[in-house]
C-alpha positions in Angstrom: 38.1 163.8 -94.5 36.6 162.8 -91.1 36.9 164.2 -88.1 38.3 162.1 -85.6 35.8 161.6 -81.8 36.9 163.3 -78.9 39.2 161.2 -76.3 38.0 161.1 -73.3 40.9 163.4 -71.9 39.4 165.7 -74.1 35.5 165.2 -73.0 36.6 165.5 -69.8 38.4 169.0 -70.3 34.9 170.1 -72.1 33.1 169.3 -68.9 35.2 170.7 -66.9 35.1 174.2 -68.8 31.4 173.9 -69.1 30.9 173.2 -65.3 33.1 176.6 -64.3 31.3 177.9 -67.3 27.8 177.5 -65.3 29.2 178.5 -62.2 30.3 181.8 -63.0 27.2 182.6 -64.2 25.6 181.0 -61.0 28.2 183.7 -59.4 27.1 186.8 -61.2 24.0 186.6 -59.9 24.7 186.5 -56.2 27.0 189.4 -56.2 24.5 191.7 -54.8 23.5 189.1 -52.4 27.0 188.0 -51.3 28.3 191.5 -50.8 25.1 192.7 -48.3 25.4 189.7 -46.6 29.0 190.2 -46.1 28.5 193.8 -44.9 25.8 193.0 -43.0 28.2 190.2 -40.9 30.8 193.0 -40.5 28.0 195.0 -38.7 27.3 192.5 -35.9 29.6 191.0 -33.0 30.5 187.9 -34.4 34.5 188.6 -36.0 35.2 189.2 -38.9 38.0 186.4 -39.6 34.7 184.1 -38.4 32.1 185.5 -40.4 34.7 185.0 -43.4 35.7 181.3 -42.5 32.0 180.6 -42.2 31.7 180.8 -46.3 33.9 177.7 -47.2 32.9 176.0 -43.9 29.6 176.0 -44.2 28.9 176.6 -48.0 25.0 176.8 -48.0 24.2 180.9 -48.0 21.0 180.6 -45.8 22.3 178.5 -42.9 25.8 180.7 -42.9 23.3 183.7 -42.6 21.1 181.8 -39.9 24.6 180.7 -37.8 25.7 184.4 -38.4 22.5 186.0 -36.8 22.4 183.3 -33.8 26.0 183.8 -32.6 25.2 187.7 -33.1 22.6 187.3 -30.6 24.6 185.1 -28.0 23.2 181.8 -29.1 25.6 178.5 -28.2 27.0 176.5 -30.6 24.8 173.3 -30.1 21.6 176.0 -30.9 23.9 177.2 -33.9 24.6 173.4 -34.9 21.2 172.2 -34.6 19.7 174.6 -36.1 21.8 174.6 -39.5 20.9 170.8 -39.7 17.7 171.8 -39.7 17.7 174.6 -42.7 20.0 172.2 -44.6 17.3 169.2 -44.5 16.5 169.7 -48.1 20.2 168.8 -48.9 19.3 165.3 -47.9 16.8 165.0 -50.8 19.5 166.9 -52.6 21.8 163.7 -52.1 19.2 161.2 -53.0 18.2 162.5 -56.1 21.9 162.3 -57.3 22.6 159.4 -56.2 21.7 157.0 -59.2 24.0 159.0 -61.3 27.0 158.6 -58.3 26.9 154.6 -58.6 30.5 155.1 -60.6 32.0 156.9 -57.5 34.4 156.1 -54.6 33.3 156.7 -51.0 35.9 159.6 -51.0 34.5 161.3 -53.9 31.3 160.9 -52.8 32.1 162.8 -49.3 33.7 165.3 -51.1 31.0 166.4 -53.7 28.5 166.2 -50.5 30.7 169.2 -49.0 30.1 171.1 -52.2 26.4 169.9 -52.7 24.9 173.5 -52.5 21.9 174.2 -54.0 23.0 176.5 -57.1 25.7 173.1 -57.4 22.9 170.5 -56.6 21.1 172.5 -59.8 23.6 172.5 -61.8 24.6 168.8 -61.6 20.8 167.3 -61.7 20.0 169.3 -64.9 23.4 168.0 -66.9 23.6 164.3 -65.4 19.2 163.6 -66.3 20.0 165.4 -70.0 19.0 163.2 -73.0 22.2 162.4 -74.1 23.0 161.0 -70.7 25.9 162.5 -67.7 28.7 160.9 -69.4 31.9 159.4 -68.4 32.6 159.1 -64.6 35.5 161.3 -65.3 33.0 163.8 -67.3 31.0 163.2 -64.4 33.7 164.3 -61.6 34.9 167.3 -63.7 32.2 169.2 -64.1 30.6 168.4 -60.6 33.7 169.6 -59.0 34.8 172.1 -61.4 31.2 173.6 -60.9 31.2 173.0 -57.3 35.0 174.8 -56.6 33.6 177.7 -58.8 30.6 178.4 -56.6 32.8 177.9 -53.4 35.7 180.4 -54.4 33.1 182.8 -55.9 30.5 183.1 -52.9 33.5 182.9 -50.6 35.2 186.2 -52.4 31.8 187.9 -52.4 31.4 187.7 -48.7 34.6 188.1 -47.9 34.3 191.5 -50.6 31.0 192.2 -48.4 33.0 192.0 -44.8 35.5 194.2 -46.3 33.5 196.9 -47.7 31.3 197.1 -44.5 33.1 199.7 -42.4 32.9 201.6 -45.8 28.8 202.0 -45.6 27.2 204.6 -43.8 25.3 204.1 -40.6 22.1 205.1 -41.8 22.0 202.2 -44.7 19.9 199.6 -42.6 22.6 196.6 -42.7 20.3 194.8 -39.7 17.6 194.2 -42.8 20.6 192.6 -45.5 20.4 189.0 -43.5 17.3 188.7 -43.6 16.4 190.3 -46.7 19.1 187.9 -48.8 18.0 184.8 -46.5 14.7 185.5 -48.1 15.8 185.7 -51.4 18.1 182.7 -51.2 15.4 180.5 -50.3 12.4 181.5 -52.4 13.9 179.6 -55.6 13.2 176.8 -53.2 9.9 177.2 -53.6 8.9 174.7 -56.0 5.4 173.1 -54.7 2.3 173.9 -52.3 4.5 172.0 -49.4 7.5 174.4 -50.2 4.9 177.5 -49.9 3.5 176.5 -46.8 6.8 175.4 -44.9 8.2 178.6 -45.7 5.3 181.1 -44.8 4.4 179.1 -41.6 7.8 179.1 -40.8 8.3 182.7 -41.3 5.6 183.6 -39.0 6.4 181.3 -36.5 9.8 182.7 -36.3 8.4 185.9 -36.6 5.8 185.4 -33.5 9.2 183.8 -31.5 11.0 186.8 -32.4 11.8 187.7 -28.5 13.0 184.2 -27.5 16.5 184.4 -26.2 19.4 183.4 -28.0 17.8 183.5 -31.3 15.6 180.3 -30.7 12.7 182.0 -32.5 14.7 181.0 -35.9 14.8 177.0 -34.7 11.1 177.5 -33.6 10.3 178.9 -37.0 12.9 176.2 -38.8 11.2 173.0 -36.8 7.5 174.5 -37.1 7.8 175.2 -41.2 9.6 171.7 -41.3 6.6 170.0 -39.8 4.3 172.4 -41.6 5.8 171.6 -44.8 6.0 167.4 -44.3 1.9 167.2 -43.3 1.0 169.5 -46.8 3.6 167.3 -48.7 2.0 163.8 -46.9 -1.5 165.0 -47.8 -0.6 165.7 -51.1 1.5 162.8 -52.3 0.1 160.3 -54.9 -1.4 157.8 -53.1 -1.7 154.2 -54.6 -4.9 153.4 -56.5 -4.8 150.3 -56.2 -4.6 150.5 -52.4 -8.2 152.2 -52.4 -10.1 149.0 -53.5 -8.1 146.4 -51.4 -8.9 148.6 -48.3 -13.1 148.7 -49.5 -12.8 144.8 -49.7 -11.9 144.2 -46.1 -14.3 146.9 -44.8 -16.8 145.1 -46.3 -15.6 141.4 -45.4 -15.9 142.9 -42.1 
């Protein structure tokens, strides 16, 4: 006797299971992270009602650390602003490597999954929509996007808020002034992917380092915008260049 196929209520369910599945796991691994950054943000001046809105705000770990650190040291909310853009550049390749699987979706879903396009989320949607067997239904699609997305946001959001909580807990001699930058760090090295990556981050790091005094925490957007340029001249220098550009170019040189 056969089995009868799934309906598609019922591949939808599965991929929405497997998406909060993936998450979870995606959320067990930043508990150490979440909770020190979380302590660390009860340690500075910025509120604590503020450091805990700026999880589900601003949903991307590194730049809520970075917006953290500048209004800590004073910094005005166009320098905070700006310089958030600028550490969540990446997320615009993020959106154009999904968007071939997003042809399916409404202008209002697609706005809404860019809020939640993190880069654990942005991992865990590539690797299931390019899979052999193909992303699915639109509805499969949209379930385990969002499911996986929602996941990531209520679990990095209770882990900082955990973190904020436990802060006035720690004693003053555990260095909390090092957990920002320690799990900025370690947010952004799976990043790291390529020569280009390398170099935008190490360049970047010392030229932040080297504007460390800077008022207002503008040695972070010096270091940002200098490891972005850094970065884009490695990654033009190393891109694939056309072969059959090469030849045409020899020909006029030598009509010349």
């Amino acid at each position: 006797m056969s089995t009868a196929p799934p309906t598609d209520r019922e591949r939808t369910r599965s991929a929405v299971l497997q998406g909060i599945r993936d998450a979870v796991m995606i959320v067990l691994g930043y508990i150490p992270f979440g909770l020190a950054a979380g302590a660390a943000m009860a340690q500075t001046d910025v509120g604590p009602a503020v450091s805990i809105a700026s999880s589900p705000i601003v949903f991307a770990g590194a730049a809520q650390l970075v917006a953290i650190q500048l209004l800590d040291s004073g910094a005005g909310i166009a320098l905070v602003v700006a310089t958030v853009l600028i550490v969540n550049a990446r997320h615009l390749l993020y959106s154009a490597s999904l968007e071939p699987h997003l042809a399916g979706w409404t202008r209002g879903q697609r706005m809404a999954g860019a809020f939640l396009l993190a880069d654990p989320v942005y991992a865990l949607a590539i690797t299931r929509f390019e899979r052999a067997e193909g992303a699915g239904s639109r509805a499969e699609q949209l379930g385990y996007y969002f499911a996986a997305g929602l996941t990531c946001l209520v679990g990095w959001t209770g882990l900082t808020t955990l973190g904020v909580f436990l802060g006035g807990f720690i004693p003053g001699w555990v260095p909390l002034e090092l957990a920002i930058p320690l799990t900025f760090l370690l947010l952004v090295l799976p990043l790291i992917k390529d020569s280009a990556g390398l170099v935008a981050a190490a360049v970047g790091g010392l030229a932040a380092f080297l504007a460390h005094g800077l008022p207002f925490g503008m040695g972070l957007l010096v270091g940002a915008l200098v490891g972005l340029i850094a970065g884009g001249v490695v990654l033009a220098r190393t891109a694939p260049r056309d072969p059959d550009a090469a030849p045409d170019a020899r020909a006029e040189v030598g009509h010349g």
